[in-house]
Biotite code that builds the C-alpha atoms (Angstrom):
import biotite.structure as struc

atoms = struc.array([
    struc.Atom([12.784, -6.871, -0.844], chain_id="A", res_id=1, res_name="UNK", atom_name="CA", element="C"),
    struc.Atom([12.602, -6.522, -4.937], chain_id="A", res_id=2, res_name="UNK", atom_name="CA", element="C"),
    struc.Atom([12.692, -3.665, -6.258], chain_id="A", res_id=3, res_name="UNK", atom_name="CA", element="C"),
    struc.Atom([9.614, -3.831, -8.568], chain_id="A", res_id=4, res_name="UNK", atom_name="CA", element="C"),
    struc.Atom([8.041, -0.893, -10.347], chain_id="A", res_id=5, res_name="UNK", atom_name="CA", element="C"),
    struc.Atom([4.876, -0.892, -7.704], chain_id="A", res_id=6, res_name="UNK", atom_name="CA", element="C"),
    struc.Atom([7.586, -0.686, -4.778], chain_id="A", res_id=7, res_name="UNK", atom_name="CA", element="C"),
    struc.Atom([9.541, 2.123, -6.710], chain_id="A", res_id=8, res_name="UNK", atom_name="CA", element="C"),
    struc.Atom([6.447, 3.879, -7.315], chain_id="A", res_id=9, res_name="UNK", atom_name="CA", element="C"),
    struc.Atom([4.938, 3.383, -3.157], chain_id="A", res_id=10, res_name="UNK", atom_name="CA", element="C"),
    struc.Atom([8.288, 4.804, -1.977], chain_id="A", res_id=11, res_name="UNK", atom_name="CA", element="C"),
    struc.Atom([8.613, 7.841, -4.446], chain_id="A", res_id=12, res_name="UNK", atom_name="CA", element="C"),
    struc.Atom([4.900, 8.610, -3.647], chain_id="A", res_id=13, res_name="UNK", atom_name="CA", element="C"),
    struc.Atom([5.931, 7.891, 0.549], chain_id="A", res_id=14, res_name="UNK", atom_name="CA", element="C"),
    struc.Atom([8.768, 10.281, -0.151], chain_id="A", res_id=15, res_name="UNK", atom_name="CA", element="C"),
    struc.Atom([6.373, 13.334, -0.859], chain_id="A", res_id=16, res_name="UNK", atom_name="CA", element="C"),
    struc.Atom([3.638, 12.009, 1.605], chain_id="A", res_id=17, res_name="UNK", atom_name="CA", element="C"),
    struc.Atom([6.711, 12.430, 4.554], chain_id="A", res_id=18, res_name="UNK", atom_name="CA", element="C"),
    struc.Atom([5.120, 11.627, 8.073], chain_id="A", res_id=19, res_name="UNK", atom_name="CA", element="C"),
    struc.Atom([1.511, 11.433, 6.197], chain_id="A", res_id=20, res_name="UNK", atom_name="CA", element="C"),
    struc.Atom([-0.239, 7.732, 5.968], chain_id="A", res_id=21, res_name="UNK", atom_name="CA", element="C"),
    struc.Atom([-0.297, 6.510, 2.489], chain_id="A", res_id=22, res_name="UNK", atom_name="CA", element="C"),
    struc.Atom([-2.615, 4.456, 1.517], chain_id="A", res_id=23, res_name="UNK", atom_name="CA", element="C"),
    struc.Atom([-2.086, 3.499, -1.619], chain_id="A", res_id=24, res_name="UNK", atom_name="CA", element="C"),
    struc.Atom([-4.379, 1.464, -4.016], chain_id="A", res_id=25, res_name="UNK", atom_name="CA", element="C"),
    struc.Atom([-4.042, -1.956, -5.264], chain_id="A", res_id=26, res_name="UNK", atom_name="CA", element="C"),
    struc.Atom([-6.302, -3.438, -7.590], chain_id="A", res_id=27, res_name="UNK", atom_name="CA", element="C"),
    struc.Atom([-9.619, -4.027, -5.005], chain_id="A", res_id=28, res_name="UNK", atom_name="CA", element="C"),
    struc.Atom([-7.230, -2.766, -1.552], chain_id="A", res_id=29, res_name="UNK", atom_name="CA", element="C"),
    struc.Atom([-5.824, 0.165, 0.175], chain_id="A", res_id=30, res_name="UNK", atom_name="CA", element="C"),
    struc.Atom([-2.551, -0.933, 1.521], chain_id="A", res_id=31, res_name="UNK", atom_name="CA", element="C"),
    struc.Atom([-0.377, 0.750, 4.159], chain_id="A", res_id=32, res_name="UNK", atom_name="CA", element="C"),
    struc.Atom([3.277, -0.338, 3.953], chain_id="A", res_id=33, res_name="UNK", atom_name="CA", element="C"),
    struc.Atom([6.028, -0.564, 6.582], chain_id="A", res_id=34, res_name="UNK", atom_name="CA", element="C"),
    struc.Atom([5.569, 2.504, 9.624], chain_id="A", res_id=35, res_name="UNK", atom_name="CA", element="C"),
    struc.Atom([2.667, 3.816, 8.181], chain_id="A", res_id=36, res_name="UNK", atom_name="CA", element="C"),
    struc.Atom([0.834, -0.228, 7.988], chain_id="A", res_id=37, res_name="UNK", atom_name="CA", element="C"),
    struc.Atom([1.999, -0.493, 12.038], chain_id="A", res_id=38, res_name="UNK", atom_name="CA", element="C"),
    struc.Atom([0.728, 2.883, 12.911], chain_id="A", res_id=39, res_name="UNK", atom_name="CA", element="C"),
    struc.Atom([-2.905, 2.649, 10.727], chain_id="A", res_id=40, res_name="UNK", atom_name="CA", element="C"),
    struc.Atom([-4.049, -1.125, 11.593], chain_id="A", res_id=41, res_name="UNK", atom_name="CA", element="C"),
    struc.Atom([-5.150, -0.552, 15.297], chain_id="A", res_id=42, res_name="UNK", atom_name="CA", element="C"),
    struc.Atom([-6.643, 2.429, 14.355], chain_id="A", res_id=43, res_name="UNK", atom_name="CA", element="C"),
    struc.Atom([-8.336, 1.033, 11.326], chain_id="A", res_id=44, res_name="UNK", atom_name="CA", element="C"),
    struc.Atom([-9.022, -2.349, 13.533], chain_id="A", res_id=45, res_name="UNK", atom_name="CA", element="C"),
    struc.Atom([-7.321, -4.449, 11.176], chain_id="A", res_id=46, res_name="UNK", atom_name="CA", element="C"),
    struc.Atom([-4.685, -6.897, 11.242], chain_id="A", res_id=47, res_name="UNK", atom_name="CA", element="C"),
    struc.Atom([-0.597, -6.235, 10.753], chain_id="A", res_id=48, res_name="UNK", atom_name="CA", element="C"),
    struc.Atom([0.389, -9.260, 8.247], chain_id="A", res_id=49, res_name="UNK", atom_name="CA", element="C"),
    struc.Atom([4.120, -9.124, 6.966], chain_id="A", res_id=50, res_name="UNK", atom_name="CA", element="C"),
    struc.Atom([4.768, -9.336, 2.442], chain_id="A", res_id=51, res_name="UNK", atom_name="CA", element="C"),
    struc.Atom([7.188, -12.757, 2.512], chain_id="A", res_id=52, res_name="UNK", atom_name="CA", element="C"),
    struc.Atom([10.141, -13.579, 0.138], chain_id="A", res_id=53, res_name="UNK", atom_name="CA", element="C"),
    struc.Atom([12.204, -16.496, 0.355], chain_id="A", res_id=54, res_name="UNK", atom_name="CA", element="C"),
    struc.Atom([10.942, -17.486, 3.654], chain_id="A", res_id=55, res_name="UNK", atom_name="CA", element="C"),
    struc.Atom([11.907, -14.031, 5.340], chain_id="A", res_id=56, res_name="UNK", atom_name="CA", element="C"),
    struc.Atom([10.200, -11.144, 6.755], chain_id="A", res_id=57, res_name="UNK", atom_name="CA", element="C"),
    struc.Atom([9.998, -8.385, 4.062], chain_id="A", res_id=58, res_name="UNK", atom_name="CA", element="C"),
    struc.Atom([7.811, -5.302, 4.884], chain_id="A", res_id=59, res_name="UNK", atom_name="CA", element="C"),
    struc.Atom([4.587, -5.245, 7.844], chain_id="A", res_id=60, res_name="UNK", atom_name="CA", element="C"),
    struc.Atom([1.573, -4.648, 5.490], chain_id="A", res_id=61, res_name="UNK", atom_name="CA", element="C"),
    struc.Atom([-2.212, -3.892, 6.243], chain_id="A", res_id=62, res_name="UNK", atom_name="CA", element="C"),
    struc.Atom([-4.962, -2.696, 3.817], chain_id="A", res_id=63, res_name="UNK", atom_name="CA", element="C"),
    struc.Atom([-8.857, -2.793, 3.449], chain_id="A", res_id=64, res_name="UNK", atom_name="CA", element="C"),
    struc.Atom([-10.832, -3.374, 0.328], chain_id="A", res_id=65, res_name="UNK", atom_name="CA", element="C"),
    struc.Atom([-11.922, -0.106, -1.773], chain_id="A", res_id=66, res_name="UNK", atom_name="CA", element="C"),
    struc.Atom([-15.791, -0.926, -1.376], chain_id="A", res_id=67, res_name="UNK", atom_name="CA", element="C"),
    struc.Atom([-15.753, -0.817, 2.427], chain_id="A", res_id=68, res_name="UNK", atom_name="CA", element="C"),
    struc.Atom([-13.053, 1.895, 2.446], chain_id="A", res_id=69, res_name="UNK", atom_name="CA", element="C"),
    struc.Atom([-15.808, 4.735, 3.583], chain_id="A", res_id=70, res_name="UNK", atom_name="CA", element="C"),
    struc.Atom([-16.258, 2.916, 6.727], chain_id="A", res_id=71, res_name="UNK", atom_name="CA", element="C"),
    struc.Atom([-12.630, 3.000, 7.614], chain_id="A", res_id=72, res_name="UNK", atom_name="CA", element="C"),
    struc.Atom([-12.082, 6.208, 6.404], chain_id="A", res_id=73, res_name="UNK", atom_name="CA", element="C"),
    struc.Atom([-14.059, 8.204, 9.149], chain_id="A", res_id=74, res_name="UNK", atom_name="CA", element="C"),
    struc.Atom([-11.144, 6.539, 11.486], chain_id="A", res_id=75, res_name="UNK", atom_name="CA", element="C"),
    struc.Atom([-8.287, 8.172, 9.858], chain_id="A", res_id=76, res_name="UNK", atom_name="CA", element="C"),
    struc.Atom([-9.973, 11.524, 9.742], chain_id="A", res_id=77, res_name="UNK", atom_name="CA", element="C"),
    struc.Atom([-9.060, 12.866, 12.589], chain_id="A", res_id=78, res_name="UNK", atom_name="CA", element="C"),
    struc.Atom([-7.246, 16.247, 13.131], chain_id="A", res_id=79, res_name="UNK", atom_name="CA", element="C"),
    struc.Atom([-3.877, 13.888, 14.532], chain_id="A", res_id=80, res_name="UNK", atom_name="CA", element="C"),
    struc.Atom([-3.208, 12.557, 11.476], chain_id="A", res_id=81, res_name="UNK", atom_name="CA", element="C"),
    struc.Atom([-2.219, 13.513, 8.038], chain_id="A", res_id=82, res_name="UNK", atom_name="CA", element="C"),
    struc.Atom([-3.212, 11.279, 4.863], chain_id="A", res_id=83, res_name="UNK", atom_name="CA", element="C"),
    struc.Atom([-2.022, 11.089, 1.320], chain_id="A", res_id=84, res_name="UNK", atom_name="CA", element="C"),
    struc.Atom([-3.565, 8.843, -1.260], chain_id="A", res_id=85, res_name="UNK", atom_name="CA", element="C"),
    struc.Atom([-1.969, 7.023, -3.975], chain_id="A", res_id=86, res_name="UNK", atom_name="CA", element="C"),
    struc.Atom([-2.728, 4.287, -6.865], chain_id="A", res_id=87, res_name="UNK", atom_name="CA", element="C"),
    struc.Atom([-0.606, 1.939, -8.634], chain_id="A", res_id=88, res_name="UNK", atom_name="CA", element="C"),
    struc.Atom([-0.730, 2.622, -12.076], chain_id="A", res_id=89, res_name="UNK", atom_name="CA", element="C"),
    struc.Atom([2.050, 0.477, -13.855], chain_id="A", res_id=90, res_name="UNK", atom_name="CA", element="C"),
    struc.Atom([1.709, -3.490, -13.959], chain_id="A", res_id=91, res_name="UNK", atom_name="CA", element="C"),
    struc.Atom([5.243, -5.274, -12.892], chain_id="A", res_id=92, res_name="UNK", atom_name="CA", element="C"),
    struc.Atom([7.199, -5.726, -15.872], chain_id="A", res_id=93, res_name="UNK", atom_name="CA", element="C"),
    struc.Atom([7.961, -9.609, -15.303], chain_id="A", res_id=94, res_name="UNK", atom_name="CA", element="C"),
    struc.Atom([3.640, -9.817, -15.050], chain_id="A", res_id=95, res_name="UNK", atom_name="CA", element="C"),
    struc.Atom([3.053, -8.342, -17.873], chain_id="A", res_id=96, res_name="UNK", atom_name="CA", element="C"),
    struc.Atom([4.384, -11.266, -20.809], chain_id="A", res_id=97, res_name="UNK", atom_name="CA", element="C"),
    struc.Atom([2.199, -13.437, -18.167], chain_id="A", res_id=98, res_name="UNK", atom_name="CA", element="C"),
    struc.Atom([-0.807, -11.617, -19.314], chain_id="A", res_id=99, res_name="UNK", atom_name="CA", element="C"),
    struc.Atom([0.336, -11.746, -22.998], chain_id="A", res_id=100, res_name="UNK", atom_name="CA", element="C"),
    struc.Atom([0.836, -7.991, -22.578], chain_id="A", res_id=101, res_name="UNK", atom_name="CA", element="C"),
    struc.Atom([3.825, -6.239, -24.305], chain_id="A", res_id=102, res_name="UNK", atom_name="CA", element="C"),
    struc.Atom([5.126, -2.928, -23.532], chain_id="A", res_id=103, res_name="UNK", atom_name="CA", element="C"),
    struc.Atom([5.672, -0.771, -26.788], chain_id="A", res_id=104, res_name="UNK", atom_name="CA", element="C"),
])
């Protein structure tokens, strides 16, 4: 999988969450990522897809969109499980000449 700045920011922020579920915003979604996405989607009811690249399997993915994230929420708390919360706040640096954006 690519290395981009969201990834490196998820994993450094998975790193201090340890065993705790991240969920971990993206624009309108909370995504879970990798153990944490195959552990939280039949709790949350939702279903496991898989991030692609090239035509292989990459990473098991799950997430719910921010508006309706109070009605998932109550699912997660629950004394059995710990939960961090994170938020990506850097735009990929190959997106951002895209959006006629430039880094000073």
């Amino acid at each position: 999988m690519k290395m981009t700045p969201m990834l490196r920011q998820y994993l450094d922020l998975k790193e201090q969450a340890g065993s705790a579920l991240l969920l971990y915003r993206m624009g309108d979604f909370y995504e879970l990522f990798f153990e944490d996405a195959q552990q939280a989607a039949p709790i949350l009811g939702i279903t496991l897809t898989r991030r692609r690249q090239n035509d292989s399997v990459d990473a098991p993915m799950c997430g719910v969109p921010h508006h309706a994230f109070d009605g998932y929420l109550g699912k997660l708390l629950n004394p059995s499980f710990d939960n961090r919360f994170g938020k990506f706040t850097e735009l990929d640096e190959f997106l951002l000449p895209c959006l006629g954006i430039v880094k000073g």
